[in-house]
PDB file of N, CA, C and O in Angstrom, chain B, residues numbered from 101:
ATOM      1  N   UNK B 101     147.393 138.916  76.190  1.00  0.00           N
ATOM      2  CA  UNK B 101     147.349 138.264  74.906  1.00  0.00           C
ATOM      3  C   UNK B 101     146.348 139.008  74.018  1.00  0.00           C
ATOM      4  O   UNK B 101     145.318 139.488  74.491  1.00  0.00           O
ATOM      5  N   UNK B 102     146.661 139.092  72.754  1.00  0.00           N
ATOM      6  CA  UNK B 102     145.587 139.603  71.425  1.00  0.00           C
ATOM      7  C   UNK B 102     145.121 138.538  70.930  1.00  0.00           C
ATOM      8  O   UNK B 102     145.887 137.663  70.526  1.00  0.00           O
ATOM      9  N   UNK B 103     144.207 138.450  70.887  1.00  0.00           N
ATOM     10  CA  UNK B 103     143.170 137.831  69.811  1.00  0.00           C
ATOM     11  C   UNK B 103     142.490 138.787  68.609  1.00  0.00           C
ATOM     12  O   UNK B 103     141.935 139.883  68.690  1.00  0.00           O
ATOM     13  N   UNK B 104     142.708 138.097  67.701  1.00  0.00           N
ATOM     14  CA  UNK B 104     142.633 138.549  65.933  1.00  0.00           C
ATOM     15  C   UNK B 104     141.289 138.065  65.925  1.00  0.00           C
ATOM     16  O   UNK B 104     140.996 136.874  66.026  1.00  0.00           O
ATOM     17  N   UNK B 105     140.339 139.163  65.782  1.00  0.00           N
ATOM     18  CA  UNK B 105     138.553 138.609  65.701  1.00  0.00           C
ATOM     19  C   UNK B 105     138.286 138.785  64.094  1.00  0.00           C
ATOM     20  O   UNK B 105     137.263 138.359  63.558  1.00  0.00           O
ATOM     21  N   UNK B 106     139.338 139.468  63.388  1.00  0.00           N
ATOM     22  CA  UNK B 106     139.047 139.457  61.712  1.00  0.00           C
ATOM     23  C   UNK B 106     137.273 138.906  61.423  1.00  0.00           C
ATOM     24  O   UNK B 106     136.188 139.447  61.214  1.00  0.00           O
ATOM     25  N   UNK B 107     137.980 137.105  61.613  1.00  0.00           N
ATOM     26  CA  UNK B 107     136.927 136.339  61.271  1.00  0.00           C
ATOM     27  C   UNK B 107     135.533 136.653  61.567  1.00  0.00           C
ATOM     28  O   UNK B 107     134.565 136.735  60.810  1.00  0.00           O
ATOM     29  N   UNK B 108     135.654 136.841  63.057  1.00  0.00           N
ATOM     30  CA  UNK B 108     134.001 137.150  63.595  1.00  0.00           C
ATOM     31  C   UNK B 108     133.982 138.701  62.970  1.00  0.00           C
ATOM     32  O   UNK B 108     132.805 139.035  63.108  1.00  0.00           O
ATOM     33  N   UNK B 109     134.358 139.286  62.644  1.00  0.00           N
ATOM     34  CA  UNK B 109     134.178 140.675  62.199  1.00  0.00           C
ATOM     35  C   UNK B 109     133.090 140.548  61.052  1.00  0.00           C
ATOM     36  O   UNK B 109     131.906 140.856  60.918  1.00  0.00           O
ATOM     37  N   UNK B 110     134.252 139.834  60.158  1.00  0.00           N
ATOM     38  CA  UNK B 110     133.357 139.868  59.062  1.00  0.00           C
ATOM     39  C   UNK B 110     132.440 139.241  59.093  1.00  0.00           C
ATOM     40  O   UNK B 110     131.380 139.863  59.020  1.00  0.00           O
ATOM     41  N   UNK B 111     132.379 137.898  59.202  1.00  0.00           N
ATOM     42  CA  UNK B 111     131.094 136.999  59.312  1.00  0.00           C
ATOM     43  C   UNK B 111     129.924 137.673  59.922  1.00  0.00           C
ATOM     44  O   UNK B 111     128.859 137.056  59.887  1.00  0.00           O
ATOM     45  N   UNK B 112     129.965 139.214  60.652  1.00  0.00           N
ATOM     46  CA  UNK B 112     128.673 139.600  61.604  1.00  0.00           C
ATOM     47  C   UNK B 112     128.657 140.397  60.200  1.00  0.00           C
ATOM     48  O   UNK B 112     127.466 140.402  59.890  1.00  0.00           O
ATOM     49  N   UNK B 113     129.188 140.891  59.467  1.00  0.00           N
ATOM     50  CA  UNK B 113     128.771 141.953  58.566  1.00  0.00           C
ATOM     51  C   UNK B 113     128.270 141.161  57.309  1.00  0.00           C
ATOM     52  O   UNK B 113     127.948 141.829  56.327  1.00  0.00           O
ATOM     53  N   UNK B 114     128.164 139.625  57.246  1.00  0.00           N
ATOM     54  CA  UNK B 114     127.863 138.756  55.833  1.00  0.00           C
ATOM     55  C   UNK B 114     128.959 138.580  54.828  1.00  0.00           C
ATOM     56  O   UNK B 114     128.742 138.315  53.646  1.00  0.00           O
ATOM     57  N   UNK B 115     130.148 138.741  55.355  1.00  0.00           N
ATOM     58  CA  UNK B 115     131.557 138.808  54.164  1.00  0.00           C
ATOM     59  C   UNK B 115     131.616 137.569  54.360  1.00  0.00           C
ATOM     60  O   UNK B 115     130.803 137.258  55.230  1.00  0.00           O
ATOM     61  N   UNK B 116     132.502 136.223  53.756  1.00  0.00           N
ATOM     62  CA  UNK B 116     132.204 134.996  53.946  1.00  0.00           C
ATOM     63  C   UNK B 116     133.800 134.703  53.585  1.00  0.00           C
ATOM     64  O   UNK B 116     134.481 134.044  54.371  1.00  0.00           O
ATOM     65  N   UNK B 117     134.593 135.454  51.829  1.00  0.00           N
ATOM     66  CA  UNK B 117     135.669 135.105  51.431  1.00  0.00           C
ATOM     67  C   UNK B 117     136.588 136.375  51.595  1.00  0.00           C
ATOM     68  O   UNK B 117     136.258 137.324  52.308  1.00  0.00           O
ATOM     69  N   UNK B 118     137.450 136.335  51.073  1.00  0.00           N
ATOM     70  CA  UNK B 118     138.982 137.258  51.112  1.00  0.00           C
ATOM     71  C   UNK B 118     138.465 137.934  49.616  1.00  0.00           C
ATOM     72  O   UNK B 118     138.910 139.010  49.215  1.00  0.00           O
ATOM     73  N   UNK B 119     137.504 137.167  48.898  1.00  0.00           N
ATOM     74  CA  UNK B 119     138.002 137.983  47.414  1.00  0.00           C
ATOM     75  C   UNK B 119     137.152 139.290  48.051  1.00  0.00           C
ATOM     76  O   UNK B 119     137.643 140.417  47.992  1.00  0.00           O
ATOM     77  N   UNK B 120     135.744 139.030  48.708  1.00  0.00           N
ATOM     78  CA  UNK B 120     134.574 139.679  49.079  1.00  0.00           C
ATOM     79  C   UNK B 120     135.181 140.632  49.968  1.00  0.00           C
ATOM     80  O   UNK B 120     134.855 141.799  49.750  1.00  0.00           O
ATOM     81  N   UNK B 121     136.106 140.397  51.062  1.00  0.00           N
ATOM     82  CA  UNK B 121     136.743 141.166  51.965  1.00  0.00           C
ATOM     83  C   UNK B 121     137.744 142.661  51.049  1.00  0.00           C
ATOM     84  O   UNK B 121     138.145 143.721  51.529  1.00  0.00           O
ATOM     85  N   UNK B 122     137.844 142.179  49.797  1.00  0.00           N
ATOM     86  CA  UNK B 122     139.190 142.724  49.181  1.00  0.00           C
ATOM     87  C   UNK B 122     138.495 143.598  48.066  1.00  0.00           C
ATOM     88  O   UNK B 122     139.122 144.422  47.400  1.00  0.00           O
ATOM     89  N   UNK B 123     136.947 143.311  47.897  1.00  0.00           N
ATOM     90  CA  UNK B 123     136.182 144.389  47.171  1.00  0.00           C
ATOM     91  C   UNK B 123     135.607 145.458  47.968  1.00  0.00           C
ATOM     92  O   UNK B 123     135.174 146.584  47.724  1.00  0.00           O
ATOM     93  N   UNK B 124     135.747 144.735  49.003  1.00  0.00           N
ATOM     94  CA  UNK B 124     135.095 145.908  50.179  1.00  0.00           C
ATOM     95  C   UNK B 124     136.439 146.706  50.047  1.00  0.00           C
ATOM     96  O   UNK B 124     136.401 147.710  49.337  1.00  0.00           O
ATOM     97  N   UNK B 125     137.358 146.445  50.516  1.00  0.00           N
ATOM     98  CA  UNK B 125     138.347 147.437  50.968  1.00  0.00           C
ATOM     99  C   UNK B 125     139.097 148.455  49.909  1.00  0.00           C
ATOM    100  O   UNK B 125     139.488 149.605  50.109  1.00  0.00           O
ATOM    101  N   UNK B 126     139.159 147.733  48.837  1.00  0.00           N
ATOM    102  CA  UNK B 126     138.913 148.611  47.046  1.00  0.00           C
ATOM    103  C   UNK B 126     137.804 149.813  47.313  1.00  0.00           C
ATOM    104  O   UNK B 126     138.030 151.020  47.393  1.00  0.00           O
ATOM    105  N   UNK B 127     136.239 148.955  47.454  1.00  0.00           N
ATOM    106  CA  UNK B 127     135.351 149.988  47.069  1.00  0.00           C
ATOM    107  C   UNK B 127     135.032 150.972  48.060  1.00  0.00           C
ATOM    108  O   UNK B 127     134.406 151.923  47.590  1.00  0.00           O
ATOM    109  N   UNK B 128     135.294 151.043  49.413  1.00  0.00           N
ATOM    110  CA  UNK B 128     134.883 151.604  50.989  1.00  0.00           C
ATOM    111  C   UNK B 128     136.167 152.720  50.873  1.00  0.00           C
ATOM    112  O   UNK B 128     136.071 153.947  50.878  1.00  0.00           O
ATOM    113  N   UNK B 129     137.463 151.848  50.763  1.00  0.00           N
ATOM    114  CA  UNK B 129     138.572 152.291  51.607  1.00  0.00           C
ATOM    115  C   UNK B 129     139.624 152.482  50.829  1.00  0.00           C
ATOM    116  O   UNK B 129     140.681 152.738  51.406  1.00  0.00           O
ATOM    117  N   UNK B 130     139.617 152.399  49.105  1.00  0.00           N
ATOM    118  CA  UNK B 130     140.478 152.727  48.125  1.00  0.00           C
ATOM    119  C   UNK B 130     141.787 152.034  48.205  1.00  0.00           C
ATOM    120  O   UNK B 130     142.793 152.569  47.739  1.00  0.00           O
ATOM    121  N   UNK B 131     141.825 150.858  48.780  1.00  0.00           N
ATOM    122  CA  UNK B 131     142.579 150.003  49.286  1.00  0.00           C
ATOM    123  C   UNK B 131     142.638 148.636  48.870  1.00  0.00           C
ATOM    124  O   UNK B 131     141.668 147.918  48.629  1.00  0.00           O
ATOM    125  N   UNK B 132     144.165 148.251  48.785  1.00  0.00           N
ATOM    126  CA  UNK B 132     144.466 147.063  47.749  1.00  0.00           C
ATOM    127  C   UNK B 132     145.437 146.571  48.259  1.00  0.00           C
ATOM    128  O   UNK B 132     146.484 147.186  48.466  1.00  0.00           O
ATOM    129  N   UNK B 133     145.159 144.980  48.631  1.00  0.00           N
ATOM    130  CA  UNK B 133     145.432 143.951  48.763  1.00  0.00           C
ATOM    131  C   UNK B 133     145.702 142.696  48.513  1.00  0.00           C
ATOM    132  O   UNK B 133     144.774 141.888  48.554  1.00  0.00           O
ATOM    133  N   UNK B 134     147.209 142.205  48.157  1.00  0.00           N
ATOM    134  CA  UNK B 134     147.101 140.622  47.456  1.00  0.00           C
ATOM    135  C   UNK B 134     146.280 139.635  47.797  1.00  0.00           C
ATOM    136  O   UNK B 134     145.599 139.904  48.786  1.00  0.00           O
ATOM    137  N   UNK B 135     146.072 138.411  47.250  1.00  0.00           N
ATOM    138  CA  UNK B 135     145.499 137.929  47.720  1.00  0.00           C
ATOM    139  C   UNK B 135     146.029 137.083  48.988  1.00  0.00           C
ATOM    140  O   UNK B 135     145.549 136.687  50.050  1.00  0.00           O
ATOM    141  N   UNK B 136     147.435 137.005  48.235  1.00  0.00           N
ATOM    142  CA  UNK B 136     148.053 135.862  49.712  1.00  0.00           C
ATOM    143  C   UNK B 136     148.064 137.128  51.146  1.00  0.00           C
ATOM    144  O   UNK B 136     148.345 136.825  52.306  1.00  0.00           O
ATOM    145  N   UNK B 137     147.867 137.861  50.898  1.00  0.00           N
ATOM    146  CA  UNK B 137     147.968 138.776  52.160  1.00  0.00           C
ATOM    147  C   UNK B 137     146.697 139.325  52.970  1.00  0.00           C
ATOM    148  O   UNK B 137     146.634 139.845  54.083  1.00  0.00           O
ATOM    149  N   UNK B 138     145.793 139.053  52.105  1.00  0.00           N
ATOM    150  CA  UNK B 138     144.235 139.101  53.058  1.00  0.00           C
ATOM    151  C   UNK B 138     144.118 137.260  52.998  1.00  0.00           C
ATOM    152  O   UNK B 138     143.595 137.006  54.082  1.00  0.00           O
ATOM    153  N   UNK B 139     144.291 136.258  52.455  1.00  0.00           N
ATOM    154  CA  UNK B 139     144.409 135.192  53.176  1.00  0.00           C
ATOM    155  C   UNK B 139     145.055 135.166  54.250  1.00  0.00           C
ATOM    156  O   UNK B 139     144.650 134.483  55.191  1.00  0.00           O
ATOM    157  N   UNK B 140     146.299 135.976  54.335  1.00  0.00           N
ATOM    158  CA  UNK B 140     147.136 135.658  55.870  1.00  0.00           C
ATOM    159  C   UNK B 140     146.279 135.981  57.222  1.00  0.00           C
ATOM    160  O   UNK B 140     146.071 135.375  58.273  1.00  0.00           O
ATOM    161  N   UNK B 141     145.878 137.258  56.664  1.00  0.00           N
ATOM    162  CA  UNK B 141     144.875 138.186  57.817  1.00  0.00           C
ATOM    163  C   UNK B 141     143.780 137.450  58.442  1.00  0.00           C
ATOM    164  O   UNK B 141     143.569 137.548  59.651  1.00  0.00           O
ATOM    165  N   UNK B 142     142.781 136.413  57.350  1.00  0.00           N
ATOM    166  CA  UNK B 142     142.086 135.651  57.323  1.00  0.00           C
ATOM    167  C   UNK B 142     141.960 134.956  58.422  1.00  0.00           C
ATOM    168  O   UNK B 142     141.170 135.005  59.364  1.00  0.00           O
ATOM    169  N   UNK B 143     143.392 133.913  58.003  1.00  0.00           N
ATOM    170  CA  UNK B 143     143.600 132.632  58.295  1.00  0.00           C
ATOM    171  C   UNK B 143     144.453 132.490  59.602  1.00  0.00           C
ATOM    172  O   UNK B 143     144.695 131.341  59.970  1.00  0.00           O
ATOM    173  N   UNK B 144     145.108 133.921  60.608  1.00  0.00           N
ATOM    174  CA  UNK B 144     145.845 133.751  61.270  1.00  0.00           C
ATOM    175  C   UNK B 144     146.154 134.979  61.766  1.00  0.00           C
ATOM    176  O   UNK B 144     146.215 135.745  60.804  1.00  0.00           O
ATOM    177  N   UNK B 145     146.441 135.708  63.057  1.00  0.00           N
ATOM    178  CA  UNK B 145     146.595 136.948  63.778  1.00  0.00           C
ATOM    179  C   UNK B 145     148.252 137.371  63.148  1.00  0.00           C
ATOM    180  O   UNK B 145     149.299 136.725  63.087  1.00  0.00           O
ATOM    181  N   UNK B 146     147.971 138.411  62.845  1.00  0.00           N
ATOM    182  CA  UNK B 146     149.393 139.232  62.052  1.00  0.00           C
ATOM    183  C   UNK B 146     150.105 139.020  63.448  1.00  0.00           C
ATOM    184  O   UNK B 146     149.831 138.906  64.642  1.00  0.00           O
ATOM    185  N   UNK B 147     151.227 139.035  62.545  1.00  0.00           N
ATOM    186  CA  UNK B 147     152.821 139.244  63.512  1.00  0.00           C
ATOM    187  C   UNK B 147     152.851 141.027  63.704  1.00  0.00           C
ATOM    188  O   UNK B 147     153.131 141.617  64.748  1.00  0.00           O
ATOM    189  N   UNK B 148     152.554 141.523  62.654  1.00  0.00           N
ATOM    190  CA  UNK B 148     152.872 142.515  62.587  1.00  0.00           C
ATOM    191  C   UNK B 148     151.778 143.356  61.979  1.00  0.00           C
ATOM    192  O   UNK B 148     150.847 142.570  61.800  1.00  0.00           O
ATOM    193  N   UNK B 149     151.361 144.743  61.507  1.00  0.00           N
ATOM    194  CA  UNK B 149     150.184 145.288  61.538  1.00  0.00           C
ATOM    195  C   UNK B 149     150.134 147.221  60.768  1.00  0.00           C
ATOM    196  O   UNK B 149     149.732 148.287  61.234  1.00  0.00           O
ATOM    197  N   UNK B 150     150.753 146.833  59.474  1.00  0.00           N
ATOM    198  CA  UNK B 150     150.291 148.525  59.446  1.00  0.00           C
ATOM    199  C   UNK B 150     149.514 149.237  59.488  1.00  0.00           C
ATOM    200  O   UNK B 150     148.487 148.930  58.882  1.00  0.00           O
ATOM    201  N   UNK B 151     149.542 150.488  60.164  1.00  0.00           N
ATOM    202  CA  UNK B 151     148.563 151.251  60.473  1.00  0.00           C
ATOM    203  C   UNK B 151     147.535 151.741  59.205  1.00  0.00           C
ATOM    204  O   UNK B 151     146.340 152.035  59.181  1.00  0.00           O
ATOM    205  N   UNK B 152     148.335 151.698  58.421  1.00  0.00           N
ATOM    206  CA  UNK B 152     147.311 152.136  57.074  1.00  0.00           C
ATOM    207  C   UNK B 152     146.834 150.914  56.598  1.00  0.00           C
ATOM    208  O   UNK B 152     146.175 151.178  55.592  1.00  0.00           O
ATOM    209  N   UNK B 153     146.827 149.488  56.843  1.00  0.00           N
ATOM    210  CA  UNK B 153     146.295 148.449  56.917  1.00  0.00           C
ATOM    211  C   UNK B 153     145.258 148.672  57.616  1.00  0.00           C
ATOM    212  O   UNK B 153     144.288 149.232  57.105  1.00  0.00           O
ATOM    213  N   UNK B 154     145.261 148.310  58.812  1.00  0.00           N
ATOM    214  CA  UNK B 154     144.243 148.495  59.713  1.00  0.00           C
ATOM    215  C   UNK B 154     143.580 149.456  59.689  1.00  0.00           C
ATOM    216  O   UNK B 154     142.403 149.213  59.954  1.00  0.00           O
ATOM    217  N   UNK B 155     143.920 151.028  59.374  1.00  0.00           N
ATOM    218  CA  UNK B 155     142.610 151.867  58.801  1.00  0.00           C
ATOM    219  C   UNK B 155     141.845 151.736  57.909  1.00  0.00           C
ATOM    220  O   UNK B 155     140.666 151.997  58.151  1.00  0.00           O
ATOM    221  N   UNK B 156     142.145 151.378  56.833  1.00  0.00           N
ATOM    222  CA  UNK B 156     141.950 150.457  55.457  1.00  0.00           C
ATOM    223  C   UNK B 156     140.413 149.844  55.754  1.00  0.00           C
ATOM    224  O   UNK B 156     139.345 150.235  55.283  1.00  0.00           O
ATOM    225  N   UNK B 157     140.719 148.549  56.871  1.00  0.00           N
ATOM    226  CA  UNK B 157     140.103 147.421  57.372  1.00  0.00           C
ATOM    227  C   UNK B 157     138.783 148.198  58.477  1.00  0.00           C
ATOM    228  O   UNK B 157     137.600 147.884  58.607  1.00  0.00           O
ATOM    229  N   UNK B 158     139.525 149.202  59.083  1.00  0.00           N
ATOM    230  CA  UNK B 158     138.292 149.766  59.632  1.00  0.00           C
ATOM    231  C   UNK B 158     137.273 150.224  59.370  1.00  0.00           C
ATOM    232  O   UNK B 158     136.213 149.977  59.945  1.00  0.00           O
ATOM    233  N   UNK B 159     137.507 151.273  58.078  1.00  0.00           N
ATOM    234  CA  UNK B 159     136.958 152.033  57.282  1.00  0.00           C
ATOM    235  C   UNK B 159     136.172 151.057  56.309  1.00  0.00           C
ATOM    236  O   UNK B 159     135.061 151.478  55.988  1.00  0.00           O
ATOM    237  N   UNK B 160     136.605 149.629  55.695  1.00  0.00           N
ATOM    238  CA  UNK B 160     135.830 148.967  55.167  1.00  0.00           C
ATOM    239  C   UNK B 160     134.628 148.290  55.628  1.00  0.00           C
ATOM    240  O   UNK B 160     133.643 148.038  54.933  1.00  0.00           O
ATOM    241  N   UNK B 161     134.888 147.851  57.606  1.00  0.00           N
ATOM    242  CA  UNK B 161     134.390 146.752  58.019  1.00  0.00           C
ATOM    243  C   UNK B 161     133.394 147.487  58.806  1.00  0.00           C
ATOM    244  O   UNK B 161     132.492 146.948  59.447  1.00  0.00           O
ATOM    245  N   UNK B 162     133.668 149.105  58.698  1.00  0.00           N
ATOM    246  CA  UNK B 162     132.899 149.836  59.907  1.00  0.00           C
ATOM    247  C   UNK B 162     133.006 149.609  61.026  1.00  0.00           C
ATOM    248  O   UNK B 162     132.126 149.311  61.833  1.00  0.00           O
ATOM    249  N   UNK B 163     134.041 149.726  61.164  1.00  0.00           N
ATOM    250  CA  UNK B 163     134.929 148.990  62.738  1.00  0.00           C
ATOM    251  C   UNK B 163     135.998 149.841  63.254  1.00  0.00           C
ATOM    252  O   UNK B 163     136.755 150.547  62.587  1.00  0.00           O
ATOM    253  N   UNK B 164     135.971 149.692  64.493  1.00  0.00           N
ATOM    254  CA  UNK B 164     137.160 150.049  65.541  1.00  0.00           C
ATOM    255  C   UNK B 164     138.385 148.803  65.493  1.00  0.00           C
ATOM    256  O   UNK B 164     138.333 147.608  65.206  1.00  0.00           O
ATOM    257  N   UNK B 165     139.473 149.697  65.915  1.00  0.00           N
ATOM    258  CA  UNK B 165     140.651 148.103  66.301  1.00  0.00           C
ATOM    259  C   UNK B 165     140.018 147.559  67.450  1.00  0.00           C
ATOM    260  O   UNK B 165     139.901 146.334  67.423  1.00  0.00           O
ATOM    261  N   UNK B 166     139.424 148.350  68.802  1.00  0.00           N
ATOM    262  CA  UNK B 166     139.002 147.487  68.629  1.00  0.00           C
ATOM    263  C   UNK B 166     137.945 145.907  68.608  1.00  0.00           C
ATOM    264  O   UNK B 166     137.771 144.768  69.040  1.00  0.00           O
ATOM    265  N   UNK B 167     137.648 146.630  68.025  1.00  0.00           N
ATOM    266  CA  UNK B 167     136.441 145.351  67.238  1.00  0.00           C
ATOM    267  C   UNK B 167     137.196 144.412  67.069  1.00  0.00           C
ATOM    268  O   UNK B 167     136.972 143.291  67.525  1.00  0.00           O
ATOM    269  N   UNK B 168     138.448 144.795  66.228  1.00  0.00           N
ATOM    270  CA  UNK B 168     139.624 143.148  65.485  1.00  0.00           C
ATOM    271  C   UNK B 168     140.616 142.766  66.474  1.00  0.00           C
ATOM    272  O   UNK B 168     141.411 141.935  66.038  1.00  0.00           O
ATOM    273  N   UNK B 169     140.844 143.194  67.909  1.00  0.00           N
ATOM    274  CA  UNK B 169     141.641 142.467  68.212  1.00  0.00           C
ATOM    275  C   UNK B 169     140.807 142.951  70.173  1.00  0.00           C
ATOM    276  O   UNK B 169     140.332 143.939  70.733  1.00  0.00           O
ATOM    277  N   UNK B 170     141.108 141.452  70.503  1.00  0.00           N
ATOM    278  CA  UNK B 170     140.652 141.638  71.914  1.00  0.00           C
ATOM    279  C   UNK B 170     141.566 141.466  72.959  1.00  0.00           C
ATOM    280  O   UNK B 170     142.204 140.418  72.857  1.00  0.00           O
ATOM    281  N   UNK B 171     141.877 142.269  74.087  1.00  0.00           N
ATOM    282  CA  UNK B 171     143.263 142.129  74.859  1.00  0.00           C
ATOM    283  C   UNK B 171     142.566 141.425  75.826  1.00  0.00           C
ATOM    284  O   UNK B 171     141.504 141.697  76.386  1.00  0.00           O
ATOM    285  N   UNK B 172     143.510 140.230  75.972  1.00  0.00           N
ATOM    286  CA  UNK B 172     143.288 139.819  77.483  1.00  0.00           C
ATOM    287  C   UNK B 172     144.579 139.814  78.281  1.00  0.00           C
ATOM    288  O   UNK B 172     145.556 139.204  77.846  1.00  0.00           O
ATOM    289  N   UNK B 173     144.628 140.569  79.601  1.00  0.00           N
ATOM    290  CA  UNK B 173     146.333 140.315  79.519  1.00  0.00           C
ATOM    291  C   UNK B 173     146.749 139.062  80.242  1.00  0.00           C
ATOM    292  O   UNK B 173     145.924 138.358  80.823  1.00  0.00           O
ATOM    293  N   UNK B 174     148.017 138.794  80.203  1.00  0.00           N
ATOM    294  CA  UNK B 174     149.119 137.871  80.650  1.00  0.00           C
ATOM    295  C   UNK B 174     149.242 137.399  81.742  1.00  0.00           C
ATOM    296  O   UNK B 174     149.125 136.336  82.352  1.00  0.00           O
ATOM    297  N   UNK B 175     149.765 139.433  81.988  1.00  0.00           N
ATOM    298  CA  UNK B 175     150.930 138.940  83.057  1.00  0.00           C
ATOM    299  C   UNK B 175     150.537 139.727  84.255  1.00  0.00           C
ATOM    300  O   UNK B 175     150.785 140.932  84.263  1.00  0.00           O
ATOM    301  N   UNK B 176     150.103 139.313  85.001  1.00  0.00           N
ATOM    302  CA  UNK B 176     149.379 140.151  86.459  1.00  0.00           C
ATOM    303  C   UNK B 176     150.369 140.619  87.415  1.00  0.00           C
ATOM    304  O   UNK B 176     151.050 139.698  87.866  1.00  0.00           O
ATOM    305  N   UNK B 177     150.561 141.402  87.716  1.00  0.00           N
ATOM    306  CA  UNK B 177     151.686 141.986  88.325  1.00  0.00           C
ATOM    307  C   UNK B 177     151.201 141.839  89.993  1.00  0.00           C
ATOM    308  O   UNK B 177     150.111 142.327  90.294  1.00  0.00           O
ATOM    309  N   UNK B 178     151.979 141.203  90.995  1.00  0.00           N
ATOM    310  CA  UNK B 178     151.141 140.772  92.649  1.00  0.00           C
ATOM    311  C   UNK B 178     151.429 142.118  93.460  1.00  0.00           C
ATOM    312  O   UNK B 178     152.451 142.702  93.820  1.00  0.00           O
ATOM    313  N   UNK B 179     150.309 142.297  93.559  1.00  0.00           N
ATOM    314  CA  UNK B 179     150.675 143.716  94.762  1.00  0.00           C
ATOM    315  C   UNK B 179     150.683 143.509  95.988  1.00  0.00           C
ATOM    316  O   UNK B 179     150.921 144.431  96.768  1.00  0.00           O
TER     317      UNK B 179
END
């Protein structure tokens, strides 16, 4: 399973909102984002994930992927 740490990401760096998240990624990472679409990121682990998104997000947050997403796996295979 992935877990989406977005939240704790930012909160360790002092970001608090999406508008604050979305000036970072303008001013760091030349990168632009609606608003309903860094609310999604926010508020809930993407379905899906572009790579120039997530570089974007790295380059803003000073982060690795991963920093934003933590694997734990599933499915244990019995040997």
């Amino acid at each position: 399973m992935l877990v989406w740490m977005l939240r704790k990401v930012m909160a360790e760096r002092g970001i608090w909102t999406g508008a604050a998240l979305s000036r970072l990624l303008k001013e760091k990472a030349g990168y632009e984002l609606s608003a309903p679409s860094i609310s999604a990121l926010i508020n809930g682990s993407p379905k899906q994930l572009k790579a120039e998104t997530l570089d974007a997000l790295c380059t803003a947050l000073e982060c690795t992927p991963n920093d934003l997403w933590v694997h734990t796996p599933t499915y244990k295979k019995d040997a």
